[in-house]
C-alpha positions in Angstrom: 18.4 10.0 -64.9 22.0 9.4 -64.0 22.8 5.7 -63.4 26.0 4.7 -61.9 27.7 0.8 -60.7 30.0 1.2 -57.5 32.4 -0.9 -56.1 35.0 -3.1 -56.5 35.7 -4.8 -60.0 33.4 -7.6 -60.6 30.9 -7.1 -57.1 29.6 -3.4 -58.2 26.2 -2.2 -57.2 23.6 -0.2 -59.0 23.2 3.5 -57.5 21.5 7.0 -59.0 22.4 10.3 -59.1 20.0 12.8 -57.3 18.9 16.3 -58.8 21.6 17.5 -56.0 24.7 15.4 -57.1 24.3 13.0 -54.2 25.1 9.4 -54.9 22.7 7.1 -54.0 22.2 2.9 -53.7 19.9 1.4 -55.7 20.4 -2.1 -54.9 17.2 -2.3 -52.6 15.3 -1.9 -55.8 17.7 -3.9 -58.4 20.1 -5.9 -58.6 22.2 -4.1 -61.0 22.3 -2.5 -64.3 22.4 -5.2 -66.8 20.6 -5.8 -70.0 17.6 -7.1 -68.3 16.9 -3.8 -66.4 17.8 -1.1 -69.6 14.3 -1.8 -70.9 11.9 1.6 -71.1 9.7 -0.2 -68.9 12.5 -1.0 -66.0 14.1 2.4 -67.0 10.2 4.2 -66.2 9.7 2.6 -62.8 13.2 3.7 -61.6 12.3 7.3 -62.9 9.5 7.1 -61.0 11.2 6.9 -57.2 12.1 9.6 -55.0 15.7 9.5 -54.5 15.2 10.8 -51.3 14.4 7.6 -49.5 17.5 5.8 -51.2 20.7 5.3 -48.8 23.5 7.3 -49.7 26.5 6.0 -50.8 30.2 6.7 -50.2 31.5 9.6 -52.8 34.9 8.0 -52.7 33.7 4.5 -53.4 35.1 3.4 -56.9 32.7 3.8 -59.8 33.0 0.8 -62.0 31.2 0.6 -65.3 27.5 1.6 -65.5 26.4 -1.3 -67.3 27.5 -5.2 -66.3 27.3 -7.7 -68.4 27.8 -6.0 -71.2 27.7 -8.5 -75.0 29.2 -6.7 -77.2 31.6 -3.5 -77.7 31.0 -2.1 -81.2 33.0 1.0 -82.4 33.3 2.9 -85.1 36.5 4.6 -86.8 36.6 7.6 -88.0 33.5 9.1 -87.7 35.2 12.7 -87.6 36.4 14.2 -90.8 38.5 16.2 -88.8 40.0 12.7 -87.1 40.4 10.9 -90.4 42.3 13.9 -92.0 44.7 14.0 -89.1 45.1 10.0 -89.4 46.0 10.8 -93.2 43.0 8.1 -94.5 40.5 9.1 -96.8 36.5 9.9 -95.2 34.5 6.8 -95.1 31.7 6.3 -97.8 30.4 3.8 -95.0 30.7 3.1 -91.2 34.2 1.7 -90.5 33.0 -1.2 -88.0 35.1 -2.8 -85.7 35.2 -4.4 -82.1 36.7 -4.4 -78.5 36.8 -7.1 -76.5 34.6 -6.9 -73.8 37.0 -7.7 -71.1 38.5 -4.3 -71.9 35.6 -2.5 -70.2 36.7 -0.6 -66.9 35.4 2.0 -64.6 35.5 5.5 -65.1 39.0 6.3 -63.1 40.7 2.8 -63.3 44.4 2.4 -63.8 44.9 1.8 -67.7 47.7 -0.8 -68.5 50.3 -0.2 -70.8 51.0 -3.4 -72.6 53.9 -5.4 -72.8 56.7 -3.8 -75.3 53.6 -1.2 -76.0 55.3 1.8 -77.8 51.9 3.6 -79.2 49.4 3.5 -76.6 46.7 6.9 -77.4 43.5 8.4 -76.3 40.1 8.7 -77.7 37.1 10.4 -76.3 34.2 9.1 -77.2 30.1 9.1 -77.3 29.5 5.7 -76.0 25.6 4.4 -77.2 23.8 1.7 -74.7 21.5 -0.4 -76.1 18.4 -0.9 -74.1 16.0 -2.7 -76.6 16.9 -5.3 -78.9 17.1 -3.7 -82.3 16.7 -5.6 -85.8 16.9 -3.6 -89.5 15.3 -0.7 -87.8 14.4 2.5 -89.7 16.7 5.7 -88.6 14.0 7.5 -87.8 12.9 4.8 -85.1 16.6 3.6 -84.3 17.1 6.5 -80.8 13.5 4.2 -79.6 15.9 1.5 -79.0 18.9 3.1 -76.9 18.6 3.5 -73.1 21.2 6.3 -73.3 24.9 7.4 -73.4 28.0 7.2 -71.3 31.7 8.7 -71.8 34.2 6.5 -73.2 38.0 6.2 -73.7 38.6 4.2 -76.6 42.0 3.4 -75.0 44.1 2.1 -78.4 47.7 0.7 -78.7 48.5 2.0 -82.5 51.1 -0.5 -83.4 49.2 -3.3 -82.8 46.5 -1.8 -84.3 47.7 -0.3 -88.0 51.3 -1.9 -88.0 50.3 -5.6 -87.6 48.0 -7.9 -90.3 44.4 -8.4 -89.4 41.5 -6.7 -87.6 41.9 -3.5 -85.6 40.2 -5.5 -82.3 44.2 -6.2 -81.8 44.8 -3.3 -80.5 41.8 -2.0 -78.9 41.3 -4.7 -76.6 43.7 -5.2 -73.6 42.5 -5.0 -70.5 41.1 -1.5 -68.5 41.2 -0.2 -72.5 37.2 0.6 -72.2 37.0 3.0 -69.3 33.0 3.6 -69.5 30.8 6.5 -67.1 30.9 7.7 -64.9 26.9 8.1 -65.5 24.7 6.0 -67.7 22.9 9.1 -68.8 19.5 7.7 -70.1 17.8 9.6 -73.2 15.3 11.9 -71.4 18.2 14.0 -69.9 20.3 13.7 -73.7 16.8 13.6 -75.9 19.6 14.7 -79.3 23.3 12.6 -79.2 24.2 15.2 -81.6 24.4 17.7 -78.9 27.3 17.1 -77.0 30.7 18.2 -76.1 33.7 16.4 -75.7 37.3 16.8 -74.7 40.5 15.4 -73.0 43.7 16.4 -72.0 46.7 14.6 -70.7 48.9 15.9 -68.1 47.2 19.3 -67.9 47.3 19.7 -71.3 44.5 20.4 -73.9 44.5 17.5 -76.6 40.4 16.9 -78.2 38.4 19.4 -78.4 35.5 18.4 -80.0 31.4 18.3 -80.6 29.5 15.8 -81.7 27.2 17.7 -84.7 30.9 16.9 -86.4 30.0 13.2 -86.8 30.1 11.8 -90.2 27.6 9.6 -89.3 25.2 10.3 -86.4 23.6 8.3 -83.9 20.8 7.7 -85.5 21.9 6.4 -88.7 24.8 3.9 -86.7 22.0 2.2 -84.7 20.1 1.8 -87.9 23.4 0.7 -90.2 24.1 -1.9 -87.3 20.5 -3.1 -87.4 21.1 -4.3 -91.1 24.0 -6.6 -90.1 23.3 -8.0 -86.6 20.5 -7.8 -83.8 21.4 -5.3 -81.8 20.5 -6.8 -78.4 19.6 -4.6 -74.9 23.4 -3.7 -72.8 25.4 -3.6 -76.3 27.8 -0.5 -76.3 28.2 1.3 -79.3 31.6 3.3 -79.6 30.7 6.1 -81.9 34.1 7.6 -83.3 36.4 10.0 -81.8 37.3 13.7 -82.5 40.7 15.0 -83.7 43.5 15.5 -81.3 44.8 11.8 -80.8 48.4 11.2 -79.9 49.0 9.5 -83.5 47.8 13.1 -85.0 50.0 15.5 -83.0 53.1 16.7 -84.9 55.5 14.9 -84.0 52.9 11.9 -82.7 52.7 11.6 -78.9 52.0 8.6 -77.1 51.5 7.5 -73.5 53.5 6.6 -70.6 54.1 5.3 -67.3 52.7 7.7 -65.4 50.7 9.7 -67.4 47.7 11.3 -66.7 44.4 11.7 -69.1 41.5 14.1 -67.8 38.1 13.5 -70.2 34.7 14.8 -70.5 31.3 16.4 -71.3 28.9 18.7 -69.8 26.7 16.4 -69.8 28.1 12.9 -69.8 30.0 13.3 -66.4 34.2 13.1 -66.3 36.5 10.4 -66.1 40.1 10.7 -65.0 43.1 7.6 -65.8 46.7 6.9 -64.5 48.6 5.1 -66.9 50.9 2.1 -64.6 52.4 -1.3 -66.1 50.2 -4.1 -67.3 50.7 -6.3 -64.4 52.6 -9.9 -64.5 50.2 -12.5 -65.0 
């Protein structure tokens, strides 16, 4: 299945994709798509209706993100050897573990806000893991029975705040509309291997990642299962799970993003997401 949330930030509704590409509302038969409904159980009985008898629902109605009430935002840094060579830091013997701030979370085709005095805002495409069953120091080989499935991400990141200040990276990968998730929650019968999948983005028109996730340092598998060791994974967590190379801090001479800039990302599979970059507004 392809599960979607539509309309506007903070009242969205659940909705499905049909076989044709038609949208359609699901909120006569949930209330939404939150960690109580990501279960295989809740996941099976939605499988199980004909999309047919669902009400349609407006294809220019805003797509927010396909999960609410998301707990956590995990991610993981370079996860692509390719990535870490272009950032100039040495391959990780271990998962590089950070967070984002939750807040940062945003639909598909949101606005993203360039911070105040911002000077290095990039781009990451990402594989973006939902959670759908709690998980706790689970074997790799049992870790994919625990994920409800896998969503496109921009892993939206402000590189000065990031690498130029002391402290944690979750200071610059957490402003607001700096998540943009979906457009689809694709749930794991349609993507049965995460290491199947291609990603890429451009900005303006122009090609910037190009990449495939069978490059992974570390696979899906073996994050849920590394996670499991430190914390309990719990059902609507979103796992982040490394970027390819092309970032704006890897070009030569770096680029970074502006007022109105454009970034285009995607997947065969995982759907496409398209951002305008516009001033954070005034509080």
């Amino acid at each position: 299945m392809r599960l979607f949330r539509y309309g506007p930030p903070g009242d969205e509704r659940p909705g499905l994709l049909d076989a044709a590409g038609v949208r359609r509302d699901l909120s006569g038969v949930v209330g939404d798509l939150t960690p109580h409904t990501l279960g295989p159980d809740a996941l099976a009985r939605l499988a199980r209706l004909d999309p047919r008898r669902l009400p349609e629902v407006d294809p220019a109605a805003r797509l927010g993100p396909p999960v609410g009430q998301v707990g956590n935002i995990l991610a993981i840094g370079l996860n692509y050897a390719d990535h870490a060579a272009e950032a100039g830091l040495p391959l990780p013997r271990q998962p590089i573990v950070f967070s984002k701030h939750t807040a940062a979370l945003a639909g598909p085709n949101d606005d993203i806000w360039l911070p105040p005095g911002s000077v290095k805002l990039d781009w990451e495409v990402e594989l973006a893991v939902v959670m759908g069953r709690a998980a706790w120091q689970v074997p790799q080989e049992q870790a994919l029975d625990h994920v409800a499935g896998y969503c496109l991400a921009n892993d939206v990141s402000e590189r000065a705040h990031q690498l130029e200040m002391d402290g944690q990276w979750i200071k610059g990968k957490s402003y607001p509309t700096h998540c943009p998730l979906g457009p689809w929650l694709v749930t794991r019968d349609e993507l049965p291997d995460p290491q199947a999948v291609e990603l890429w983005l451009d900005v303006n028109g122009q090609p910037r990642q190009r990449g495939h996730t069978r490059t992974m340092v570390f696979g899906v598998a073996f994050l849920v299962s590394y996670l499991s060791r430190f914390m309990r994974l719990l059902p609507g967590d979103v796992i982040l799970t490394g970027t390819p190379p092309g970032v704006g801090m890897g070009q030569r001479p770096p680029q970074y993003l502006s007022v109105g800039d454009e970034i285009t990302l995607g997947s065969p599979v995982l759907g496409q997401q398209r951002q305008r970059v516009v001033p954070a507004p005034l509080p």
